[in-house]
C-alpha positions in Angstrom: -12.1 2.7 -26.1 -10.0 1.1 -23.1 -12.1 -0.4 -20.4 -10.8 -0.1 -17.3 -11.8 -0.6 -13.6 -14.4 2.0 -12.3 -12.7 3.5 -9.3 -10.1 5.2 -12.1 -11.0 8.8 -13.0 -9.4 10.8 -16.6 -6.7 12.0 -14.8 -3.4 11.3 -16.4 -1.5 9.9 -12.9 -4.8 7.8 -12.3 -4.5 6.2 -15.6 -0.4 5.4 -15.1 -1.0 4.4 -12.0 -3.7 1.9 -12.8 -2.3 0.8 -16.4 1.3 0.1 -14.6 1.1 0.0 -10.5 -1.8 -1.2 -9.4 -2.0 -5.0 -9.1 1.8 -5.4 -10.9 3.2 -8.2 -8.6 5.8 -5.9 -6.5 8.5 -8.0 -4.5 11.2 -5.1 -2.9 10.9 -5.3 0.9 11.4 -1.4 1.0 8.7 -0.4 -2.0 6.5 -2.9 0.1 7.5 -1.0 2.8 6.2 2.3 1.3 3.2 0.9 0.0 2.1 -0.4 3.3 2.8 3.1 4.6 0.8 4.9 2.3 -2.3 2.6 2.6 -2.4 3.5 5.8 -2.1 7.0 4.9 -5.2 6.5 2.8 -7.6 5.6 5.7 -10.3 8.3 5.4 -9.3 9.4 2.1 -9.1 8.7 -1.4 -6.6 6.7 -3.2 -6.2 9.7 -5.5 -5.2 12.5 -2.9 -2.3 10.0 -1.2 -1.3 9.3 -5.0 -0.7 13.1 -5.7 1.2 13.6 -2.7 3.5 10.7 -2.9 6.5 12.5 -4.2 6.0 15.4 -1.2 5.8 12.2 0.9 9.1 10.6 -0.4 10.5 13.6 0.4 9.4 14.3 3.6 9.7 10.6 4.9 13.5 9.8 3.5 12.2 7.9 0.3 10.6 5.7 2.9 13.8 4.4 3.8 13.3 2.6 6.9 17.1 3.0 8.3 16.5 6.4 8.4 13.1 6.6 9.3 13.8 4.6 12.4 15.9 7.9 13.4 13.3 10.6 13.0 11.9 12.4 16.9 9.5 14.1 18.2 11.1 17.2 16.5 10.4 16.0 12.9 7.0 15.2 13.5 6.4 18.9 14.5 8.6 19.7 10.9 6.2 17.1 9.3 3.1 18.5 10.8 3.7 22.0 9.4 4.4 20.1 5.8 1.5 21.2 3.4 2.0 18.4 0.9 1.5 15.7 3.0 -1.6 14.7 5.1 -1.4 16.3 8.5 -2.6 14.2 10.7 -0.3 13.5 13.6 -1.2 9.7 14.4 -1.0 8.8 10.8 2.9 10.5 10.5 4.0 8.8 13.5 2.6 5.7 12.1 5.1 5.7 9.4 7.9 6.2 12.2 6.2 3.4 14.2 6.1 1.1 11.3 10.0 1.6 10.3 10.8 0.6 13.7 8.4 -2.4 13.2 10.1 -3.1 9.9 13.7 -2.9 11.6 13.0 -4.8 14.2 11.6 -7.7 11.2 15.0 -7.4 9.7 16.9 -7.9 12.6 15.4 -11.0 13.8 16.2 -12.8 10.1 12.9 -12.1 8.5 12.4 -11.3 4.5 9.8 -8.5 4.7 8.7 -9.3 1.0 8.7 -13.0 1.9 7.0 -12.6 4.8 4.0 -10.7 3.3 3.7 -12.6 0.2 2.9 -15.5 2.7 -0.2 -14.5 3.5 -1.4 -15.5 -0.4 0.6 -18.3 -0.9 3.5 -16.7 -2.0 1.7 -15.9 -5.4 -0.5 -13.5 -6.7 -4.2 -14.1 -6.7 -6.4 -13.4 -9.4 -9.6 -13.1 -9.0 -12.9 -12.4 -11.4 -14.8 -10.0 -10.9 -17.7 -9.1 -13.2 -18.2 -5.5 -11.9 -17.0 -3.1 -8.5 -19.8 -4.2 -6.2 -18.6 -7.7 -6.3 -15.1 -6.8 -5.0 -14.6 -7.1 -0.8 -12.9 -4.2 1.2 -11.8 -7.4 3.2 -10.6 -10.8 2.8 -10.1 -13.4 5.5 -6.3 -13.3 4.3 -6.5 -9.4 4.7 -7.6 -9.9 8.1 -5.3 -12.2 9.3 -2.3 -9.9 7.4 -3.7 -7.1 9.4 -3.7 -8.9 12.9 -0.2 -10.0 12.3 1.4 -6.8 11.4 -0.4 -5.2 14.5 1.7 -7.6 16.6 4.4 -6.6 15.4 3.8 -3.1 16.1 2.9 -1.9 13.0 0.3 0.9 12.8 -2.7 1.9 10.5 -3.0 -1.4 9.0 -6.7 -2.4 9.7 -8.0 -5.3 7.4 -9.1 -2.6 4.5 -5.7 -0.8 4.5 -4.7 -4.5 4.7 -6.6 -5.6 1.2 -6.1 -2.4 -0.6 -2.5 -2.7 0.0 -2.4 -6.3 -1.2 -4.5 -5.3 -4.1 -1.8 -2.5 -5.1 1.0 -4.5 -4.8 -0.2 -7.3 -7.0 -0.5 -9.5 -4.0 -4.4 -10.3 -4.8 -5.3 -9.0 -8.8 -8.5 -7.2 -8.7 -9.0 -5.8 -12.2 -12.4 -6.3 -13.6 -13.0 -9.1 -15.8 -14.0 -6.1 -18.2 -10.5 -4.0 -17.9 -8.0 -4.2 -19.9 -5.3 -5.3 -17.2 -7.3 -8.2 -16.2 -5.1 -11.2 -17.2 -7.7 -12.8 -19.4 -7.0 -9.5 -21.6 -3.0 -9.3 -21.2 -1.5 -11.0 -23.9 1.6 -12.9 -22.9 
């Protein structure tokens, strides 16, 4: 039988998205991008529920493309809050609005998005070794400081946690169980 880390339930997109997304090393600026949004549409929730509602959220947020994000009103947010695939909650859509702009405004004054993230662990992917869940922090000290700094730059709904569980999605920090499967002492190479 597979192990794999304990937060993962039976169903089939769980499984995909553990086995192949979660804690892969992702370095697009815009899939970062997205990412960051939907972490911060997590806050509250489950991973799970944002993770069956990404493709209603692709679709309603422009494939999380921030050029067009950036040109989104106050009219498609009332369009978005009526959207029943997506969480309605009115501070958490303007955040993705919000953080486009923030994005944007990133890009315009020279600076890699990807780069600029991947900063905050050294530019490489962390792995750590966990022997079971209740070892693993909701925080880091690198989390916190990636949280502060997107804040002043206006980006919204990225407290520390958001923060961490982002970077542990993105393959930013490597969280898998020393017992699962997709930790690297089990990958071959």
């Amino acid at each position: 039988m597979v192990q794999r880390c304990a937060w993962v339930n039976q169903d089939p997109r769980y499984i995909a998205y553990h086995d192949h997304e979660w804690g892969v090393p992702e370095y697009d600026s815009r899939a970062l991008f997205e990412k960051l949004c939907l972490d911060g549409q997590q806050a509250g929730l489950s991973w799970f529920t944002i993770l069956c509602k990404i493709p209603a959220y692709r679709d309603a947020f422009a494939g999380f493309k921030p050029a067009q994000l950036v040109r989104f009103t106050s009219d498609d947010v009332e369009r978005l809050m009526q959207n029943p695939g997506i969480v309605r909650n009115r501070r958490k859509i303007e955040s993705i609005i919000t953080n486009a702009r923030a994005y944007q405004a990133m890009q315009e004054a020279g600076l890699d998005f990807s780069q600029w993230l991947w900063a905050f662990v050294g530019g490489a992917p962390v792995t750590n070794r966990w022997p079971d869940a209740s070892a693993v922090p909701v925080t880091t000290p690198e989390s916190d400081t990636m949280a502060k700094a997107l804040k002043q730059r206006g980006f919204a709904f990225v407290g520390s946690t958001s923060c961490y569980a982002f970077m542990q999605a993105t393959g930013m920090v490597n969280d898998h169980l020393l017992s699962c499967h997709c930790h690297p002492d089990h990958v071959s190479s």
